[in-house]
ZALUM-736539 format. One record per atom (N, C-alpha, C, CB): x, y, z; residue in one letter. Coordinates in steps of 0.001 Angstrom, whole numbers, plus 500000, padded with zeros to 6 digits. Glycine has a CB too. Layout:
N
XYZa
...
END
This chain:
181
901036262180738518x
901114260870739122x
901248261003740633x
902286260074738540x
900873260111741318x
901112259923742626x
902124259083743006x
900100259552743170x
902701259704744261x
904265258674745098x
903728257792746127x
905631259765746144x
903809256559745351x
903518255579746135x
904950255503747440x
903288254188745044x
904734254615748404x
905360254477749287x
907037253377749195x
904234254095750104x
906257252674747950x
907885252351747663x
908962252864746742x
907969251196747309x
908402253990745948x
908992255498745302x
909652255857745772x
908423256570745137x
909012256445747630x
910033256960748535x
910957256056749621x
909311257900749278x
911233255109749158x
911972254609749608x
913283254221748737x
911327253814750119x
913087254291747600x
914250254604746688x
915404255391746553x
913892254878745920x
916572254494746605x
917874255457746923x
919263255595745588x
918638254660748501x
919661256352745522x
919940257324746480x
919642258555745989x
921225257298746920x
919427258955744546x
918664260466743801x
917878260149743999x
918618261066742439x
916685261222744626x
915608261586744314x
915093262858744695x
914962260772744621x
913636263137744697x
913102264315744861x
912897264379746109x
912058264580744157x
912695263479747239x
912111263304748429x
910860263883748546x
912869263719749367x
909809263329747531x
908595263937748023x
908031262801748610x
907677264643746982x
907176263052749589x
906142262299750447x
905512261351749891x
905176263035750941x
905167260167750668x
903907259219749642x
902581260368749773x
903293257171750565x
901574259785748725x
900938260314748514x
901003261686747671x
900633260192749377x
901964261978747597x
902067263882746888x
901665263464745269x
904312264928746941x
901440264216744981x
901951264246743603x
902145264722742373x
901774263795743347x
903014264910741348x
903841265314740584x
903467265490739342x
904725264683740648x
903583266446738630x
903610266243737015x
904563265525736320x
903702267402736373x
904305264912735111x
904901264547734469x
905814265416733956x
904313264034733886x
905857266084733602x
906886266985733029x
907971267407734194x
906133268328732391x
907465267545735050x
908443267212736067x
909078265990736686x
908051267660736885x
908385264954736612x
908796263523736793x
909922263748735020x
906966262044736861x
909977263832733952x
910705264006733089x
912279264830733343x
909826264559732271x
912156265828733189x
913143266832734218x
914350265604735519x
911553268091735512x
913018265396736394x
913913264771737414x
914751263556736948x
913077264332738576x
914039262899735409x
915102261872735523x
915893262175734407x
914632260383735530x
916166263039733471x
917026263710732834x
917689264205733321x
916782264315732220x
917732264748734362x
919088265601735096x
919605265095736511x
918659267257735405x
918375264865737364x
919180263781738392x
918940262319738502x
918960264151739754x
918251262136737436x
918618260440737631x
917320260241738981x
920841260021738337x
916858260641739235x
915519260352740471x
915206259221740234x
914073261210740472x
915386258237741074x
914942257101741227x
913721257613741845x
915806256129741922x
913119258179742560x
911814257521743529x
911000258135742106x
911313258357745627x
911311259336741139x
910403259523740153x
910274258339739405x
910718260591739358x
911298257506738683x
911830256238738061x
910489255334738114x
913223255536738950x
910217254877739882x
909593254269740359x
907965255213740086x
910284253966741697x
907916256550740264x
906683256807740174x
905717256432739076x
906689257893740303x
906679256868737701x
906277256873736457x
906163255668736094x
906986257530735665x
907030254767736748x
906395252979736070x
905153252663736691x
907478251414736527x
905049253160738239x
903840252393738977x
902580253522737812x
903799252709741385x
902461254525737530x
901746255397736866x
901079254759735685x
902548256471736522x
902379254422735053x
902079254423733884x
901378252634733403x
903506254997733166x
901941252144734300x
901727250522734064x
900813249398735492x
903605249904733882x
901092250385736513x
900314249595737526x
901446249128738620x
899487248234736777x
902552249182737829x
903649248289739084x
905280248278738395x
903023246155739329x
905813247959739191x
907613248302738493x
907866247617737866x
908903248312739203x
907319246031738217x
907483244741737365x
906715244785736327x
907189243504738015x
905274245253735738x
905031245052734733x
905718246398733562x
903598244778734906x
906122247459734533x
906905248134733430x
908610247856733159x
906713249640733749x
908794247124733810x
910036246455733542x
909749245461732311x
910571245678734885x
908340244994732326x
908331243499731520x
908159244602729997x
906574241981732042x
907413245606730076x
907240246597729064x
908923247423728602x
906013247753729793x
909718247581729662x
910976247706728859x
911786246621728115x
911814248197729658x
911560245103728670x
912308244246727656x
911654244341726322x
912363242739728087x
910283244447726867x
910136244627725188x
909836245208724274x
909743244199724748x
910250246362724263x
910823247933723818x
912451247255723468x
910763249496725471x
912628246954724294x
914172246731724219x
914211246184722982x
914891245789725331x
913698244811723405x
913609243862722081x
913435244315720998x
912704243000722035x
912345244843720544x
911929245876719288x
912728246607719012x
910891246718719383x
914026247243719741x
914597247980719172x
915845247226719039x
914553249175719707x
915733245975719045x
917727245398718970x
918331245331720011x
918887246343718238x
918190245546720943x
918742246080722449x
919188243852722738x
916769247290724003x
920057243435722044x
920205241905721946x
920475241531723211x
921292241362720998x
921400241857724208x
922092241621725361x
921157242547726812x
923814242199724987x
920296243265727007x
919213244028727654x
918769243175728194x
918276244748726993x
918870243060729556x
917667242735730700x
916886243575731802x
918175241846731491x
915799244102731681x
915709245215732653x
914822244088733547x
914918246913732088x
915084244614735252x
914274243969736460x
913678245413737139x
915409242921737683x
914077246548736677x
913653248059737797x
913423248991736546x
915247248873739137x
913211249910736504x
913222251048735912x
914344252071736454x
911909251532736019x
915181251758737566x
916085252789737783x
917488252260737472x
915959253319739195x
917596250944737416x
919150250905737350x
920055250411738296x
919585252040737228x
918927250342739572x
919559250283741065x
919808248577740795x
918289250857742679x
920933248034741915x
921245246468741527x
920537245321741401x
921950246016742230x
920675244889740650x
920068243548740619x
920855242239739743x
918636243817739998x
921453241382740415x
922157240491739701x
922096240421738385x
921935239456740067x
920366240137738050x
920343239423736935x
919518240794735761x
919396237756737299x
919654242324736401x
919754243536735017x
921017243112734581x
919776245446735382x
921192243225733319x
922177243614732534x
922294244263731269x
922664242811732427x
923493244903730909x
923076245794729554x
924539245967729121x
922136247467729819x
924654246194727872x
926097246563727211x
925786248530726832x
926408245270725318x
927109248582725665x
927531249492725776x
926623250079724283x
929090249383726020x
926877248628723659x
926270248511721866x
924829248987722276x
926235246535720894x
924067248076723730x
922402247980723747x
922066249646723770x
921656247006725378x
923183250615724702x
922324252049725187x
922871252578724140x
922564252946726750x
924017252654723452x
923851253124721936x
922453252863721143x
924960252374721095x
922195251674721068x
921086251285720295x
919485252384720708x
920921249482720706x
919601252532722645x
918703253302722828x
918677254610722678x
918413253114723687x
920180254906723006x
920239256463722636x
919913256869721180x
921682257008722903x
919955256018719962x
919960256214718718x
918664256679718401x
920361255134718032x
917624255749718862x
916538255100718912x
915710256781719331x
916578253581720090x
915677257074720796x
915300258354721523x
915534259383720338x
916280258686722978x
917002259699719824x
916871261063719184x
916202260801718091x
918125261813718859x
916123259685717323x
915845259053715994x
913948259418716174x
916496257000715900x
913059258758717081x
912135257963717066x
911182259859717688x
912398256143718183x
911658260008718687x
911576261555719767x
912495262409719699x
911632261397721287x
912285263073718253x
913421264483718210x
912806265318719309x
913473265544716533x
911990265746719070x
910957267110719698x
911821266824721552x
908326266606719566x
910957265061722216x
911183265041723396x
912976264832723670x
910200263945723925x
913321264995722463x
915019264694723044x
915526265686723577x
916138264343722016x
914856266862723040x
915300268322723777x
915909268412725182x
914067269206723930x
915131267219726041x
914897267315727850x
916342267329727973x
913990265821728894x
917010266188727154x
918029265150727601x
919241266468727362x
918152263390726468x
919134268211726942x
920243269087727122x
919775269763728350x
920568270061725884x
918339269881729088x
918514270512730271x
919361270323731095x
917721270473730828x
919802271383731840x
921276271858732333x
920224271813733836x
922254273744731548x
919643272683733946x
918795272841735207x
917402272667735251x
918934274027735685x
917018272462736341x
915428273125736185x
915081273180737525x
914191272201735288x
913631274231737742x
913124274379738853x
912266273838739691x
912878275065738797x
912639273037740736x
911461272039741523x
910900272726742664x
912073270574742152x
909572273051743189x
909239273651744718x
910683274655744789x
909138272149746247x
910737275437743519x
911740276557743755x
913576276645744496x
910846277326744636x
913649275348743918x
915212275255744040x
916139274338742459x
915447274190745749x
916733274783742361x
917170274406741233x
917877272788741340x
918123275559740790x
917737272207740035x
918112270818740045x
919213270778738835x
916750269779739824x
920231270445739002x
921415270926738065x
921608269040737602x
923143272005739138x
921655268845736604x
922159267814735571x
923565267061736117x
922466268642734067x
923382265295735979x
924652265323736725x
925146265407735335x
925165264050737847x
925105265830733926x
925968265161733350x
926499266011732791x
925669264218732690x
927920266431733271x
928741267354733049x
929213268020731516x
929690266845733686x
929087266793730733x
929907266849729373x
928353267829728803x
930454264847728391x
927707267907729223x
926879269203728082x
927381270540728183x
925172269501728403x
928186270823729439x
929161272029729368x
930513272087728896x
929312272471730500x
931064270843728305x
932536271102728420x
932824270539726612x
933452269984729989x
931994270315725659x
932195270841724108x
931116271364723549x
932591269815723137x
931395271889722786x
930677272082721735x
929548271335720537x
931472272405721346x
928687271607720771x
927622270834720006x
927280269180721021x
928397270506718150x
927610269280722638x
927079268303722947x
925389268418723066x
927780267953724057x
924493267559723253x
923278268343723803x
922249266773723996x
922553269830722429x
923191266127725168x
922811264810725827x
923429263627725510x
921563264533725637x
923616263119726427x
921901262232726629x
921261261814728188x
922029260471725813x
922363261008728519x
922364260801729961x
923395259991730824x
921231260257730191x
923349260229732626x
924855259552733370x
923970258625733934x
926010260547734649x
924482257593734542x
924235256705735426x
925152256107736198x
923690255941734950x
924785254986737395x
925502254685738444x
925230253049738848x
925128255733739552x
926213252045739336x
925811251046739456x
927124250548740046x
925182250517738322x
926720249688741131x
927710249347741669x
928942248301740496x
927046248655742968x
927626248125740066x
928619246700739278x
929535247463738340x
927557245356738136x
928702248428737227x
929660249352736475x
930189250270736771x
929356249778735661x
930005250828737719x
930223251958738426x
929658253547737502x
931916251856738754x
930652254405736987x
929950255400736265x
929717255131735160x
930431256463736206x
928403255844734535x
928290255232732542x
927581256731732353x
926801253262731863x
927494256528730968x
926899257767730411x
926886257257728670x
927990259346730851x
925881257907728250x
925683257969726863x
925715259267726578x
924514257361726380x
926449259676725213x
926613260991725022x
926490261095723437x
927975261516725665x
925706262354723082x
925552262825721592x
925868264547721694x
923772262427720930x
926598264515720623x
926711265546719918x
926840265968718550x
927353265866720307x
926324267247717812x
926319267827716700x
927238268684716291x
925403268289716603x
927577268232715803x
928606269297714567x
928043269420713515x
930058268800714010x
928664271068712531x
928670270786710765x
929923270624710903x
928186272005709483x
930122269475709104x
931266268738708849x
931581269942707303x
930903266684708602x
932570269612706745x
933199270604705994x
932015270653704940x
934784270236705434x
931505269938704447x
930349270525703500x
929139271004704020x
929904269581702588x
928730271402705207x
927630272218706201x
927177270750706022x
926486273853705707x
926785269596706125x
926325268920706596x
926056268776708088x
926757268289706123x
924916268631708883x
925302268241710332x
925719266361710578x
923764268740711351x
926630265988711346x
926991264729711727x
926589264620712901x
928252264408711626x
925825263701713679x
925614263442714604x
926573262179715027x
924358263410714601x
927092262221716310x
927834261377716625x
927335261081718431x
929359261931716201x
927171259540718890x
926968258982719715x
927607258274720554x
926439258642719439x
928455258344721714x
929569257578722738x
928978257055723930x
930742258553723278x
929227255869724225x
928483255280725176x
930299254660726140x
927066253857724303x
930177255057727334x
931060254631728388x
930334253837729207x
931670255686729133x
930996252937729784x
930697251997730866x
931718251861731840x
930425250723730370x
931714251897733355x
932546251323733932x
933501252741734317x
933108250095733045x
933341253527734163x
934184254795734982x
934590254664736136x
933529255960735188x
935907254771737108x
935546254573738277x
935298256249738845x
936681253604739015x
935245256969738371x
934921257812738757x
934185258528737534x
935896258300739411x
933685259983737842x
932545260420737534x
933408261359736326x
931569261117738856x
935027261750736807x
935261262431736277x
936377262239735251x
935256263127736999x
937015260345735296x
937312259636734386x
936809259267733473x
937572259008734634x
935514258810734048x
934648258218733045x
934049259655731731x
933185257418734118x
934091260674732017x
933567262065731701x
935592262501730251x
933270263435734079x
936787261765730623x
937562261821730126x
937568261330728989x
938178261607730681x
937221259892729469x
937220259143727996x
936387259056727227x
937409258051727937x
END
């Protein structure tokens, strides 16, 4: 895909590549699994749909289809807008949805790092290092909620069964409270 000029103007993660450059997908993937890249955010909607607004109008209704009852998307990144809104039940519903619907692509959502123009891009989301059997999903940032994150992890339960279990936080004021509870 190519970086349009209002990509790079997107704040405050991103890749800082140039308008005009442009990127693989698999790397536009990467960047928003581990840092949250808004100007990629922005690349992959203008890419994939023509413009931010018609892939915004394409996430309500994804949303919709999947139950997502309380979901309003206006951006693809998350960045403010009065009238986005989302609960805690809706990104459960999406996180369910992702491992449920895209086992194979859920893999991304445990990269820890990866390599861009040869510097490493480290994951903000801490909790894939600190238990056992976590392996995603994803953090985010917003003034209004401040820190959030959706989180899955696997265990076997006493009969070797595996249990998958899913936690969705909202509202952290910090990165490393919100990462507590």
């Amino acid at each position: 895909f190519s970086v349009s000029k209002r990509a790079t103007q997107q704040e405050p993660c991103n890749l800082w590549l140039k308008m005009g450059s442009t990127i693989s997908v698999k790397d536009i993937i990467y960047a928003l699994v581990t840092r949250s890249a808004n100007d990629m955010s922005v690349t992959i909607a203008e890419g994939l749909s023509g413009s931010v607004e018609k892939f915004s109008e394409l996430m309500n209704q994804k949303a919709k289809e999947l139950g997502m009852t309380r979901t309003k998307f206006y951006n693809p990144t998350g960045l403010p807008d009065r009238r986005q809104v989302t609960t805690a039940k809706d990104m459960m519903t999406l996180a369910r949805a992702l491992h449920k619907n895209f086992p194979k692509e859920y893999a991304y959502f445990k990269t820890k790092t990866f390599s861009f123009n040869g510097k490493p891009i480290r994951n903000h989301n801490r909790m894939l290092n600190s238990f056992t059997g976590c392996d995603g999903i994803k953090t985010g940032f917003t003034f209004a909620s401040r820190f959030n994150i959706s989180v899955s992890a696997q265990r076997i339960a006493a009969d070797g069964k595996p249990i998958r279990v899913f936690a969705v936080v909202l509202g952290g004021q910090t990165s490393v409270s919100r990462d507590k509870k």
